[in-house]
C-alpha positions in Angstrom: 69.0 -62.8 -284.2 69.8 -62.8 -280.5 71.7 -65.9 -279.4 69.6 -69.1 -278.4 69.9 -71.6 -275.9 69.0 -75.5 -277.1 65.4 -74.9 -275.6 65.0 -71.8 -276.8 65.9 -72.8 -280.5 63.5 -76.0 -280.3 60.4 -73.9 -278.9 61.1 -71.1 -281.5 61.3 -74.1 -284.3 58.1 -75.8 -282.8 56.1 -72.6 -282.6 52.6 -72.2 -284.3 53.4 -68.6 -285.7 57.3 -69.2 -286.3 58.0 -66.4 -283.7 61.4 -66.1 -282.3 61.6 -67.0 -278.5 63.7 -66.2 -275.5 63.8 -67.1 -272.2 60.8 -65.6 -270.5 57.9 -65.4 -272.9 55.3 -67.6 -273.8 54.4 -69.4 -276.8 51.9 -71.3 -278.5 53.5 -74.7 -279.8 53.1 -78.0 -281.6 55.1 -80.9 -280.1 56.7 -83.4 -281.8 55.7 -86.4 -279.9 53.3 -87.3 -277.8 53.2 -89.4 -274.5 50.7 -91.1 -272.1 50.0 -93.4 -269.5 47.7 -94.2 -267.4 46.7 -90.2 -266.9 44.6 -91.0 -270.1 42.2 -92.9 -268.5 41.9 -91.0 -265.2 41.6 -87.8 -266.2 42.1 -86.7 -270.1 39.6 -89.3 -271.6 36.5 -87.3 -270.2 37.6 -83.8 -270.5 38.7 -84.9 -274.0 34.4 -86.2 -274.6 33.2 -83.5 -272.5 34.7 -80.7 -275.1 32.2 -81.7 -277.4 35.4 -83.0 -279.6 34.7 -86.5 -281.4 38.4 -87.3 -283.3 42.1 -86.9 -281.7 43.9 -84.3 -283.9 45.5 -86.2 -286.8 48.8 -84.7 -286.1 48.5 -85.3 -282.2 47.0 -88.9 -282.9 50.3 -90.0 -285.8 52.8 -88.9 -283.2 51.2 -90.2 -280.1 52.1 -93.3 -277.7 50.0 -94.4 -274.9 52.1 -97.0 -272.7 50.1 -99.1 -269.6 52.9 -99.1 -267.1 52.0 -97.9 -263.9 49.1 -100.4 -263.3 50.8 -103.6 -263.9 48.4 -106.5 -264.5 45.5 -106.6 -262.5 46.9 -104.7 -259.1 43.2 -102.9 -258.5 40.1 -102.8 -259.7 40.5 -99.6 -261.0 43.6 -100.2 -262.9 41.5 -103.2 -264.6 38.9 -100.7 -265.3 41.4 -97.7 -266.6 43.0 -100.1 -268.6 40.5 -101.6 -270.6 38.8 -97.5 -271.0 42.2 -97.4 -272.5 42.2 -100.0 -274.8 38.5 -99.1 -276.3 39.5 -95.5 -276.4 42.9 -96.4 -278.7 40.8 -98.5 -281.1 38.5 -96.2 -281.7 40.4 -93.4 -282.2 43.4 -95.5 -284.3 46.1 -94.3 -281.5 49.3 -96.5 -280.6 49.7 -98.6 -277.6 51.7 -100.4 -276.0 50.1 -102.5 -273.2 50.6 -103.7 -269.7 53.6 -105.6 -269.5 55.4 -104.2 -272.6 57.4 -101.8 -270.2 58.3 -98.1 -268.7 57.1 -95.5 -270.6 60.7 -93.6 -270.6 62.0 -96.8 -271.8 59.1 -98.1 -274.4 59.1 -94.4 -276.1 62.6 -94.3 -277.3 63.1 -97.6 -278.4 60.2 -97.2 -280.4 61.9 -94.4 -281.9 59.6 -91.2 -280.2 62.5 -89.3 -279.0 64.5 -87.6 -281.3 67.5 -84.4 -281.5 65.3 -81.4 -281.8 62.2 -82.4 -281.2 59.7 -80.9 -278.8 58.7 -83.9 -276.8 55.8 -83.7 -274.4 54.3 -86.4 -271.8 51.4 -86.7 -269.1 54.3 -87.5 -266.4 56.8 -85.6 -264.7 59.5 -88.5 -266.3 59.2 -87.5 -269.9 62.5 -85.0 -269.0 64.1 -88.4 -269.8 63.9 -88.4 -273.4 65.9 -85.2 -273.2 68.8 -87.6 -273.6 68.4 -87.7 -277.0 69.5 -83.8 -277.5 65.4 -82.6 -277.3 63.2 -80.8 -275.2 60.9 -83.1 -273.4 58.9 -82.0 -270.8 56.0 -83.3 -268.2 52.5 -82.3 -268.7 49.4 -82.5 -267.1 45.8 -84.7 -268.1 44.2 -81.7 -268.9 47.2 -79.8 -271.0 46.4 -83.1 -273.1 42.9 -82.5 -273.7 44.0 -79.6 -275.4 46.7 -81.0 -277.7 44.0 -84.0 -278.2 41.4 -81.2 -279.1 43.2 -78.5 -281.0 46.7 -80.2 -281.5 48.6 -77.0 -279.8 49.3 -75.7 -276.0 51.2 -73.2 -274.5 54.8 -73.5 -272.7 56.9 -70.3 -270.9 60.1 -70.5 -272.8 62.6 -71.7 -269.6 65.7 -70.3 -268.5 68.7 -72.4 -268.5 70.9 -74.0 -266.1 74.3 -75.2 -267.6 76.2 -77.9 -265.6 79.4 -78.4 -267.3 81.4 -82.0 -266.1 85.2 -82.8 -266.9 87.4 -85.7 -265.8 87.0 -89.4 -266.0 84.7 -90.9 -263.4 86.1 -93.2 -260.7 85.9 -96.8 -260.9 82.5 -97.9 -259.4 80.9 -94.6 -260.3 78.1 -94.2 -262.3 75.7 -91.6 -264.3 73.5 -91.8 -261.0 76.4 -90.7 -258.8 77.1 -87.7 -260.5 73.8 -86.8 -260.7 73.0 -87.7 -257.3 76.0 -85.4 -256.2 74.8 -82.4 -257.8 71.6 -82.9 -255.9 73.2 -83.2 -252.8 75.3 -80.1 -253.7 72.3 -77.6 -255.2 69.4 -79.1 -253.8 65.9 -79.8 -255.3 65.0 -76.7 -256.2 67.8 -75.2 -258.0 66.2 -76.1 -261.5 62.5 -75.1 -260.8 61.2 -73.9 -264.1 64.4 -74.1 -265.3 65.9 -76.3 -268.5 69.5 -77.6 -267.2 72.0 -78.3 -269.9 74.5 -81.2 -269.6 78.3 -80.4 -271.3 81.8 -81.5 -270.9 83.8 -84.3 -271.6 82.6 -86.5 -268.5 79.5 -86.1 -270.6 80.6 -86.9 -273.8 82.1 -90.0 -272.9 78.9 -91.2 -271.4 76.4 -93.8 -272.8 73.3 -93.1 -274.2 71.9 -95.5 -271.3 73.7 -93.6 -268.6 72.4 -90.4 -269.9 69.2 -91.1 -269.7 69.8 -92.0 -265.9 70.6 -88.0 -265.5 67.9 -86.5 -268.1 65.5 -88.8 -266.5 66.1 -87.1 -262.6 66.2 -83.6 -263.7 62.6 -83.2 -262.6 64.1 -84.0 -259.1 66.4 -80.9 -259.3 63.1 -78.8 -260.3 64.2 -78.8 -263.8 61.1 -78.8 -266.9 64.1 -80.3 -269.0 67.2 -82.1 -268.9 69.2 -81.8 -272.0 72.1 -83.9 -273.4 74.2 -82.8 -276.4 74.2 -84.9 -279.8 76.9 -86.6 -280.8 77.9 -90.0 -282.6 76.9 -91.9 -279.6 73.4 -90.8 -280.1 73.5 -91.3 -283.8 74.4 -94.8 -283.6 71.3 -95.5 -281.3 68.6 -93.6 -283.2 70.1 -95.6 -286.3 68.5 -98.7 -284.4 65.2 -97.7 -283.5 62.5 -97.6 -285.8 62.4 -94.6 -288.4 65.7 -94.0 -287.9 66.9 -90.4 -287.1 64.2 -88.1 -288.3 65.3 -85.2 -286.0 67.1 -81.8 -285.9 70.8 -81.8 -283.4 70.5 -78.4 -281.6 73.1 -76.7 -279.7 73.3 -73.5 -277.8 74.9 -70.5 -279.4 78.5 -70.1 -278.2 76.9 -66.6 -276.3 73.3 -68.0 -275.3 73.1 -67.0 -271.7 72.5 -68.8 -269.1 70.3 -68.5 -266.0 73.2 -70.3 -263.7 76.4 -72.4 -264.7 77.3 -75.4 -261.9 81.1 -77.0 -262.4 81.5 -80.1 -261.6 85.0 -82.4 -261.5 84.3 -85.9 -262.1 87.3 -87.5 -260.8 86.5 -86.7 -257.6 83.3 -88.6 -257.1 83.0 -91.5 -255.1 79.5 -93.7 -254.9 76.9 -92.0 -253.2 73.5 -92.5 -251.8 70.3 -89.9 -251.5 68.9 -90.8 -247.7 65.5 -90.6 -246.6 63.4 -88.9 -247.6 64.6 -87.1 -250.2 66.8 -87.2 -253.5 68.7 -84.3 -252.8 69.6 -85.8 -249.1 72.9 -86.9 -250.6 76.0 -88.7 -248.9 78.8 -90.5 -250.1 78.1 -94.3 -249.3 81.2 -94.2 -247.4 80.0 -92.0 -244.8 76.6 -93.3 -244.1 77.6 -95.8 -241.3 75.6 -99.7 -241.2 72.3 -99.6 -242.7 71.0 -102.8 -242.3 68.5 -103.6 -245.7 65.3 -105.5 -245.2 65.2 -104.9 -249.3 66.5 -104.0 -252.8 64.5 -102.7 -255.7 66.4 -102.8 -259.1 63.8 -100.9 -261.5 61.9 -98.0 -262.8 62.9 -95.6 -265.9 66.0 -94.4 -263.9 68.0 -97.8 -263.8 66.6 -100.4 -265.1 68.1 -100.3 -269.3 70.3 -103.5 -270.4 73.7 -101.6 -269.3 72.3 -101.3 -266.0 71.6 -105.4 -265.8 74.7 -105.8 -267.4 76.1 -104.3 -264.2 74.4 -105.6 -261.9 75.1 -109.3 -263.5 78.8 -109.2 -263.2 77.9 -108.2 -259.3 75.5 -110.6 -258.9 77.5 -113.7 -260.0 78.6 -116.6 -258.4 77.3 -114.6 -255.1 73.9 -114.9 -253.1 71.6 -112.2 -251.7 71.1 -111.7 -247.8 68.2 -108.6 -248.4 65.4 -109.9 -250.7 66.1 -108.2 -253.8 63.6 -107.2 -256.8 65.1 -107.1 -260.1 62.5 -105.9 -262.9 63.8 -104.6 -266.2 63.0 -101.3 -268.2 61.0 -103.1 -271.0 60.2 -106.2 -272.1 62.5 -105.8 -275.0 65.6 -105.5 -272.5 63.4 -108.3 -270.6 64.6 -110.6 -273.3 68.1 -109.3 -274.2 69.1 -110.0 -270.4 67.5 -113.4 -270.9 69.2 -114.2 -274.4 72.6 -112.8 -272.2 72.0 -115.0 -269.2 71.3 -112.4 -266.5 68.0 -113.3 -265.6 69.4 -116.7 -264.8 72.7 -114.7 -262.6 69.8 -112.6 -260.8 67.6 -115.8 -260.2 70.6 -118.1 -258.8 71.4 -115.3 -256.9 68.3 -115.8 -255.2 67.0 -112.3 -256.7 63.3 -112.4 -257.9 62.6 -111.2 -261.5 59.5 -109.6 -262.9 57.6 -108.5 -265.8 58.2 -104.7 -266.6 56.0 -102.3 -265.1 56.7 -99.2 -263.1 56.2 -101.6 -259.8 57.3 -100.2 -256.3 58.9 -97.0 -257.8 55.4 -95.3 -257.1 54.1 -97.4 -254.7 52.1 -99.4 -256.9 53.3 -103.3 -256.6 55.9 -105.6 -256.5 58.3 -104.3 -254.0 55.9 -101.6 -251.8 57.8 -101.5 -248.5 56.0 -101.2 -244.8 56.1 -99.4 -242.0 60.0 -99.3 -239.9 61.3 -101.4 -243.4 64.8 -100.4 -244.9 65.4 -100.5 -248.5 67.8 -99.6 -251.5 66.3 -98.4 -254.4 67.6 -97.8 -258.1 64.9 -95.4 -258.2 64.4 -91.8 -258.1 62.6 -90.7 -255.4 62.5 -91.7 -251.7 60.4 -89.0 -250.5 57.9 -90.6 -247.6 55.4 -93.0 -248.6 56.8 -92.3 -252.6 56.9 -96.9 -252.6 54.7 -97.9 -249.5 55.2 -97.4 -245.8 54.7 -94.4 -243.7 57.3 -92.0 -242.3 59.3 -94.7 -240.3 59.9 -96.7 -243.5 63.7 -95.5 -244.7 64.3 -95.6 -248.7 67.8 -95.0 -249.7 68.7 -94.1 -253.6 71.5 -95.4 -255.2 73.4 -96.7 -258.4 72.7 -99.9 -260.2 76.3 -101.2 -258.8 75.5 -100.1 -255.1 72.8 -101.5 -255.3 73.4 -105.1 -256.6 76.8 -105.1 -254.1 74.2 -103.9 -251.1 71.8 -106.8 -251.8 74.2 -109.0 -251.3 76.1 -107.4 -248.7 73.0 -107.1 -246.3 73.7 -103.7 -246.3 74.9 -100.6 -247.9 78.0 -100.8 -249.4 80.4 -99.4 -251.9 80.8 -101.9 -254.4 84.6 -102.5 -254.3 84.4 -103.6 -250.7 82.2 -106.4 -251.9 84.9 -109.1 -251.3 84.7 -108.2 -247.9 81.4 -109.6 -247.7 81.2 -113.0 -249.8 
């Protein structure tokens, strides 16, 4: 048997015929788990009817979620409309959902226990790459590619090469999951990945959170990559162990001679904070060097940065001290919602003069709460700035950072690192 890298393995495991597969070739599959949004509505739902096709595929429909994110409540007409062609189309079929307000998909799926080591993970949005935190191989798919696993409860993949980025060293004080990831951006640029899996290793890696992986899985879409994959350890024992189900997974690792397309070295104690400038991730400078950017606003959200260690963060930042940009704080999923309530953040965030929202995807897409305008400023916790990606036009500047650059920024006025805060209060 020729040796196998982690998405290799999990596409051979999940293949229809059992056929060994490398880098390269394509294969018929059967994911795992299933994921939608608001894609459903727009486009699957009547490809889905038009196949002649009257029931979901049992196996597609058991392992399926459908979470109502990007519309919010109410924000168009349409989105009314989408949603409640959504909520007809999961009762008659007997499908899951979780509706507007309940949260971020790439938040939502894994606490309810969708992600999981080994498993083939697939999602109608470029995000899904996120759940790849868990040790799987979860990948972005289009409305119609859904049709088909709706219809016949298969599609087809190209088996990925692999990129390998392999991170030693303890990260700096003040620097964060998103740092390093942003820094490898800046260093290899957006399309280094394309069609690519990357593979996270080391001992910087190890001694991340769960939480701060996801922050890296979640952006390797914006280095081109179809996955981001994390290794399995106890870390990520110890949260499947809370979600529902428990672990029902496979931990996969590459074989010690699985070859890889590219390996990227990166040491971690020599990051500082950093920032992607407009108007694009990859457009990457250490906060320290980006001179006074004034901030007309700060959006703390999206499946990126928006999990209770994030808040947690953010909270220590945020007390005792006041905002000068107007600042919009809205968490991952209702369920973290309420943790930072029963933990007294949402009261830090609001005496801070922050406003806090019900979770939805929001400005990350342009959608609501937060959409900036035409010449604005802002700092997002998001992870794209590319133009008109939250509102405005090409004169709008949207600036990436970490959760703690950003908190320290919003009440700075303007972007700092976060240990020159005092400086500032």
């Amino acid at each position: 048997m020729p040796a196998q890298t982690i998405s290799e393995k999990i596409l051979t495991r999940q293949s229809i015929d059992d056929r060994e597969v490398l880098a390269g070739d394509r294969v018929d599959v059967r994911p795992n788990s299933v994921l939608s949004n608001e894609m459903l509505p727009m486009v699957s739902m009547a490809k889905f009817y038009r196949t002649g096709a009257k029931r979901v595929n049992p196996e597609i429909a058991e392992n399926m979620l459908i979470i109502l994110d990007h519309g919010g409540f109410g924000t168009t007409d349409n989105m009314v409309n989408f949603h409640e062609m959504t909520r007809r189309f999961v009762k008659e079929q007997n499908l899951q959902l979780d509706d507007a307000g309940s949260g971020i998909s790439h938040v939502v799926f894994h606490e309810k226990g969708f992600a999981q080591p080994g498993y083939l993970t697939l999602g109608t949005d470029s995000h899904t790459v996120t759940h790849g935190a868990f040790n799987s191989f979860a990948k972005g798919i289009g409305g119609s590619d859904l049709v088909e696993l709706m219809v016949k409860g298969t599609t087809w993949l190209d088996v990925p090469y692999t990129n390998k980025v392999q991170v030693e060293g303890n990260l700096p004080e003040n620097v964060y999951s998103k740092d390093l990831l942003l820094f490898v951006n800046g260093e290899k640029k957006m399309t280094w990945s394309t069609d690519r899996a990357i593979e996270w290793t080391g001992s910087t890696i190890n001694n991340l959170s769960m939480e701060a992986r996801l922050t890296m899985s979640n952006m390797a879409v914006e280095q081109g990559g179809v996955a981001g994959i994390m290794p399995y350890d106890a870390k990520t024992e110890t949260y499947l162990n809370t979600v529902p189900g428990g672990m029902r997974g496979i931990p996969t690792e590459s074989d010690p001679d699985a070859e890889y397309a590219e390996t990227f070295e990166v040491d971690a104690s020599t990051l500082s904070p950093m920032v992607a400038k407009p108007h694009s991730p990859d457009n990457v400078s250490p906060v320290s060097e980006i001179g006074e950017v004034e901030l007309d606003q700060v959006f703390i959200g999206s499946c990126t940065n928006a999990r209770i260690e994030d808040l947690e963060i953010m909270a220590k930042i945020f007390k005792g001290n006041k905002v000068k940009s107007r600042t919009i704080v809205i968490p991952g999923s209702s369920a973290v919602g309420l943790e930072a309530a029963k933990r007294g953040y949402v009261e830090i965030f609001m005496q801070a003069g922050a406003t806090w929202s019900y979770s939805t995807c929001g400005a990350c897409y342009g959608g609501s709460l937060g959409r900036v305008g035409p010449g604005m400023t802002a700092l997002s916790t998001t992870n794209r700035n590319f133009i008109g990606r939250m509102g405005g036009d090409e004169s709008s500047q949207v600036y990436l950072s970490s959760p703690a650059t950003a908190a320290a920024s919003a009440i700075a006025g303007k972007i700092i690192e976060a240990e020159h805060l005092p400086q500032y209060v």
